[in-house]
N, C-alpha and C positions, 0 to 999 in steps of 0.2 A: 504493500500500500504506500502511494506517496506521501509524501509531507510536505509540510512549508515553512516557508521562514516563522509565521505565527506560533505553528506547534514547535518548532525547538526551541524557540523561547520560551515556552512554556515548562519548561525544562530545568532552566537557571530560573534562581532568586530576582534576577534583573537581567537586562542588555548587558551594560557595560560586563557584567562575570562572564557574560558569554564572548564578548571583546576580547579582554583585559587576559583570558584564559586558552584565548584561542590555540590550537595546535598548531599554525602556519604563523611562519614569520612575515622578512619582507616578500613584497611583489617577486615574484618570479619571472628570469628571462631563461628560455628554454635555449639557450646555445650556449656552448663553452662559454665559462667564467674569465678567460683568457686564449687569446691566440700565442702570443708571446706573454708580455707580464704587464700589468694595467700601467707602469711608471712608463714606460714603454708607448703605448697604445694612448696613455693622457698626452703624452708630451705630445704625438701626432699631431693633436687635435687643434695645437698653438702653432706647430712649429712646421708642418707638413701639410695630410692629410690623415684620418680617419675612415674606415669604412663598417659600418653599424650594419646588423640584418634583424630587420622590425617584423621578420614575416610572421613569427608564431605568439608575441605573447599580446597581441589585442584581438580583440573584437569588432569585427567589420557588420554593419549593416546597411544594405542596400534597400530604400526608395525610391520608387517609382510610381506614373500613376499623374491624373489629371489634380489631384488635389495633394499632391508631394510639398510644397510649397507653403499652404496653409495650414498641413497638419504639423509641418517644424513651426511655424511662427506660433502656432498656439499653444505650443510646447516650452519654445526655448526663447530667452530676455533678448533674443537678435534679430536685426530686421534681413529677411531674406528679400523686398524688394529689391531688384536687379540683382540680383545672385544669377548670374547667368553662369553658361559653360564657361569651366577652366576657371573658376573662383574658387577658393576656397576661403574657412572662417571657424575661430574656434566657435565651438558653439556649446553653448550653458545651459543645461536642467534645469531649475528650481521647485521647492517643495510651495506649499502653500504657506508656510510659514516666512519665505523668501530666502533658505538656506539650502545651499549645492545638491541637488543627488546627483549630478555624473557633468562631466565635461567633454569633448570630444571633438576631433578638428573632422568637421564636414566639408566634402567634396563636392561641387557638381562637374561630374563627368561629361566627355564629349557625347558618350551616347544619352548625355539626362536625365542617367542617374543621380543621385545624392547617395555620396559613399560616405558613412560615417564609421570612424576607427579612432578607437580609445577604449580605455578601460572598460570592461565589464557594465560597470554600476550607469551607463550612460547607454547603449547601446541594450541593457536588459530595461530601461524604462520606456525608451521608443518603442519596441518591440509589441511592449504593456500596453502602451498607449494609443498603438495604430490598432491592437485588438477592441480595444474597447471603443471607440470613435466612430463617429462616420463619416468616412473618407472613400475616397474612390484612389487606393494606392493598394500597390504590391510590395509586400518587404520580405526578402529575404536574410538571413542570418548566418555568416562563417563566424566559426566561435574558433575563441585562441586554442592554440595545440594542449593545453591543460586540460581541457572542456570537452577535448573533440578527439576523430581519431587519426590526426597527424596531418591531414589532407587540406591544402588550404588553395583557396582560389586563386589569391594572386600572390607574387613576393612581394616584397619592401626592403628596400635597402637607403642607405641614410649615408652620405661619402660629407664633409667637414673640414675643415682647415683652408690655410692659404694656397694648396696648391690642388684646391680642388674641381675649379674649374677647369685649370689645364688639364688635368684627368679626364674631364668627363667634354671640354674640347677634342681630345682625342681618341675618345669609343664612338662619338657624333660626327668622325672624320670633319669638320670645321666647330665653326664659330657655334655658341650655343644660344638659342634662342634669347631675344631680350627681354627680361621678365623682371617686374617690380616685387619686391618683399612679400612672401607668402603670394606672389602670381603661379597660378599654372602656365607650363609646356607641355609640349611633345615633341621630340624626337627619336634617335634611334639607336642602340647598342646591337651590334654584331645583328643586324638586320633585323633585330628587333623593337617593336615600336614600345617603346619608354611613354610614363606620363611622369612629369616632376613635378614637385610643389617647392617653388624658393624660398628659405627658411635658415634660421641657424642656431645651434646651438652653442653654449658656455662660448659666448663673444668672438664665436669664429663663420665665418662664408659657408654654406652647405646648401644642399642641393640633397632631398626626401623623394625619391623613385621607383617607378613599381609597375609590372607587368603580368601578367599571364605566371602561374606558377609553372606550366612545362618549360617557362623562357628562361627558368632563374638559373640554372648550372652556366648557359652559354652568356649569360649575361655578367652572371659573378666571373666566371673565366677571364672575358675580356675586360673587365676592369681593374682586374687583379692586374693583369698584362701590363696593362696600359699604366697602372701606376707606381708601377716599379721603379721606373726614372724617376717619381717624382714624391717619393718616400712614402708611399702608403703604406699605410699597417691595415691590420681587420684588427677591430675591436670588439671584446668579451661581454658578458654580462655585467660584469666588476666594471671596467672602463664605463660603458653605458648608463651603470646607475649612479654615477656622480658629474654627469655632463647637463642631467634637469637640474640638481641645483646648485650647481655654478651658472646658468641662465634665469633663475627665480624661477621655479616654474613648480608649484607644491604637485608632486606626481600624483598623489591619492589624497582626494578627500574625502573621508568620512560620509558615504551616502546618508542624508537627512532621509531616511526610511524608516527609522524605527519607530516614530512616534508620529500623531497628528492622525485625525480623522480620513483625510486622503489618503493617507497611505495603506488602509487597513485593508481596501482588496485587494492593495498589490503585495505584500507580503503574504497575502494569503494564493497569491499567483507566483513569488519567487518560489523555489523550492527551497527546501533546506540545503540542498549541495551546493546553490548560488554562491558567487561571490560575495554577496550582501553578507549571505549566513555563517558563513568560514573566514572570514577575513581577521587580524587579530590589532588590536590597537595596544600602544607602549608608550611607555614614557613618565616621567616623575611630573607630570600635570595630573589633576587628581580630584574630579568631582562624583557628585554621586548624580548626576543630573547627566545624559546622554545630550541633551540642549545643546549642554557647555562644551561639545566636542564639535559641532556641527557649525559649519564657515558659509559665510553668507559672499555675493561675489565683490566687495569691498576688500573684504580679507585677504583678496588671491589677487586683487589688479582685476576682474573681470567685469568690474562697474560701470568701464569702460566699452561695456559688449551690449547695455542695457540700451534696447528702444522703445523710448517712452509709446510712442505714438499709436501701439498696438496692445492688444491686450491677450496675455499669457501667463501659462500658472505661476503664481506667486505673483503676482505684479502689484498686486494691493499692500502687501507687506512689504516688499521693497521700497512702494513709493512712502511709505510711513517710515522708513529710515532715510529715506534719502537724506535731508539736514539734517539728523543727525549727527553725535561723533561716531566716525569708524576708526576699526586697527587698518594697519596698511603694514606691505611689504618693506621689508630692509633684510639687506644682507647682515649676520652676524660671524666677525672676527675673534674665535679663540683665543683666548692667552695662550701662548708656548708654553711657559712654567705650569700652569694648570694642567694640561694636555697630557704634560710629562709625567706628572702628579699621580694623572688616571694611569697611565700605563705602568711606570714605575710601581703600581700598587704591588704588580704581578710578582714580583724582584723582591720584596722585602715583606717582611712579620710587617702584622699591624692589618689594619680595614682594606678592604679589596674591595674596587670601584669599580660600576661596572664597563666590560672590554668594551674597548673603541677599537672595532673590527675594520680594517682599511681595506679599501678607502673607502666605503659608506656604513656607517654603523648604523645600518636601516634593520633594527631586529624588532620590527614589528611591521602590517601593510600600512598601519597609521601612526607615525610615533608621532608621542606630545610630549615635547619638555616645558616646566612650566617657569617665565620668566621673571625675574626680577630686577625693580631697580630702586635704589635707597632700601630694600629691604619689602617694599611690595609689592604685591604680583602687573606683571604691565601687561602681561600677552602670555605668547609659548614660539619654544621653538620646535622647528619641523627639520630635517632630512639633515643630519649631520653626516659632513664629508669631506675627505682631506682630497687636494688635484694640486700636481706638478704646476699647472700655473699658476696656484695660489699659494703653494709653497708652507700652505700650513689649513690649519682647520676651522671650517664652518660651517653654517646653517643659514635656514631661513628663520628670519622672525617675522613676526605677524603682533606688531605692536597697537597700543593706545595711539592715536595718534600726535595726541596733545602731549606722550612721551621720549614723540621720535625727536632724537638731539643727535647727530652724526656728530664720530667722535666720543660719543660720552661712551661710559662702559654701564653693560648691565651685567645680571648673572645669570646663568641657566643650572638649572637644581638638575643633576645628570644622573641617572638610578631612579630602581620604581620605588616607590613607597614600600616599607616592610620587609626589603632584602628582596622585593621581587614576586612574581606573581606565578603561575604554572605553566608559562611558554614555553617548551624546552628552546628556545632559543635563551632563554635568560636564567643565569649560574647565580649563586647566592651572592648579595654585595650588598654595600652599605651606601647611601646617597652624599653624595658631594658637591660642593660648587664649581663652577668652570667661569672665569669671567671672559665677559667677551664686550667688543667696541661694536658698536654702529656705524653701516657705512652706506654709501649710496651703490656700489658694485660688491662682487663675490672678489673682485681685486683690490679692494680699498676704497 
């Protein structure tokens, strides 16, 4: 008999124990952790070239259909007027309450479809939502290699650094199309036809591409070829998970699923094996309220994605924050000496802190450390991670705004409450401080 997200809740005392206790750690990428060694593979990414393959761990859904158009706008805080072929846009969920369930960069293809790929938690509420509506659309669903049984429709690959258009100049035998920031192309690798999205990550040129899955051995072939003169590396799972937040980009939000009258037939529609239901959250931030975990798109920079001029879920709650105070993004700079502190634990008698696993000590799918400054709480931090061009260690904070002071230092409280919770990703330790500075970049 199946189940759903409702009934395993039903299960734990609360959400958060079923969080907080989860069996899975961070997000998962399904291809080697390393091709050579991430110090290796980081440095490309500043100094070369990088070559990323995105094909197994998201979730792709395809739209289609005379009313494809109106059923995203009613959905998501973005205005899809003129979304024509070869655009692309992140695109934002929201609950009724005006807090993230999923985010995901939408495509529209040359053939008209709308290809949306991201996470799980974005792509299982479209799905939800084109069921229950009426709409005149067709949606299909390739779910990540996690989910599914290995087979996937199209590849994705992701090439980065400064010498990556000359790379990808030379699998297009000339010049590459001219295309403005996040514009789509088309052209061609070893006779096959590419679509690219222009884009970049952690402050470098890059170029997001993707074809037919029978296309992806001759495609990978020749660009490995091709960019051997010009120092390409392939990068691992390790290398990939600390390139979102050297670019600010919070990989996993917390889907706002668990609570709210809205949501209760669609928990009762996830299954219990969903994403939603398995996923674990971490970190020495610490309420007993699920609310307090769940980011509205102020918190992430996506407030900038809001159109007033249409009306979509959550829209009402959003527009009662709008003047409002919000938190906002900033990058956070570690102390060295703290850093060493943690690690050094390892090496001597006395408290053991917990491991800061390099280069991203993502040991949960949601960490929350919770932050400080003068000694009270201002926000939390997200996705700690050490990268060759930063030369040392940080995160994302998600501050008060009336707090943010570049430059000043706060603290992040680094360990879970009480030695720790039942993740086996997490060994017994004691909570400590780590101070860090405010900055406008993940480089200062």
């Amino acid at each position: 008999m199946s189940r759903s997200l409702n009934d395993k809740l039903k299960g734990f005392p609360n959400t958060l124990s079923m969080l907080k206790n989860a069996p899975v750690g961070f997000y998962q990428f399904p291809v080697p952790d390393e091709h050579s060694n991430w110090r290796v593979e980081q440095a490309a990414w500043q100094n070369t070239a990088v070559l990323f393959d995105q094909s197994y761990h998201m979730t792709d859904i395809y739209v289609s259909g005379p009313d494809k158009m109106r059923f995203l706008s009613d959905i998501a805080i973005n205005d899809f007027s003129g979304f024509d072929e070869l655009k692309a846009m992140q695109m934002v969920v929201c609950s009724d309450s005006g807090h993230i369930v999923g985010d995901a960069i939408t495509f529209h293809l040359r053939s008209g479809e709308l290809h949306i790929v991201g996470k799980p938690s974005c792509g299982n509420y479209v799905e939800y939502a084109a069921a229950q509506g009426n709409y005149d659309i067709a949606l299909r669903k390739d779910i990540r290699l996690l989910e599914g049984d290995g087979r996937r429709e199209m590849y994705r690959f992701q090439i980065q650094g400064p010498n990556a258009f000359k790379i990808l100049e030379a699998v297009n035998g000339g010049p590459m199309p001219q295309t403005r920031f996040f514009g789509m192309c088309e052209f061609e690798i070893a006779g096959c036809r590419v679509t690219g999205l222009r884009h970049g990550m952690a402050s470098a040129p890059g170029l997001e591409f993707w074809g037919p899955y029978g296309d992806r051995e001759r495609v990978l072939e020749a660009v490995l070829k091709a960019g051997e003169e010009h120092g390409l590396r392939r990068g691992g799972g390790r290398t990939y998970s600390t390139a979102g937040p050297q670019s600010g980009w919070v990989g996993a939000v917390l889907p706002a699923v668990y609570t709210g009258e809205d949501m209760v037939a669609y928990r009762d529609w996830l299954p219990d094996t969903a994403y939603e239901a398995t996923l674990s959250v971490g970190g020495s931030f610490d309420s007993d309220k699920i609310e307090d975990y769940y980011l509205d798109p102020w918190d992430v920079g996506y407030h900038r994605l809001i159109h007033w001029d249409h009306a979509f879920k959550g829209r009402d709650a959003l527009a009662a924050k709008k003047d409002q105070p919000h938190r906002k993004k900033v990058w956070l700079q570690w102390n060295a000496e703290d850093v060493l502190k943690v690690q050094g634990s390892m090496l001597r008698d006395g408290p053991t802190y917990k491991y800061l696993e390099m280069p991203a000590a993502h040991y949960a799918s949601c960490p929350y450390d919770k932050l400080l400054k003068d000694g009270r709480p201002v926000g939390m931090s997200v996705y700690a991670a050490y990268t060759m061009a930063v030369g040392g260690w940080f995160s994302i904070g998600i501050v008060d705004e009336a707090d943010i002071a570049f430059g000043e230092e706060v603290e992040i409280v680094w360990g879970e409450p009480g030695g720790g919770t039942k993740k086996p990703t997490i060994e017994p330790h004691e909570q400590t401080v780590i101070r860090a500075t405010m900055t406008k970049t993940a480089l200062g």
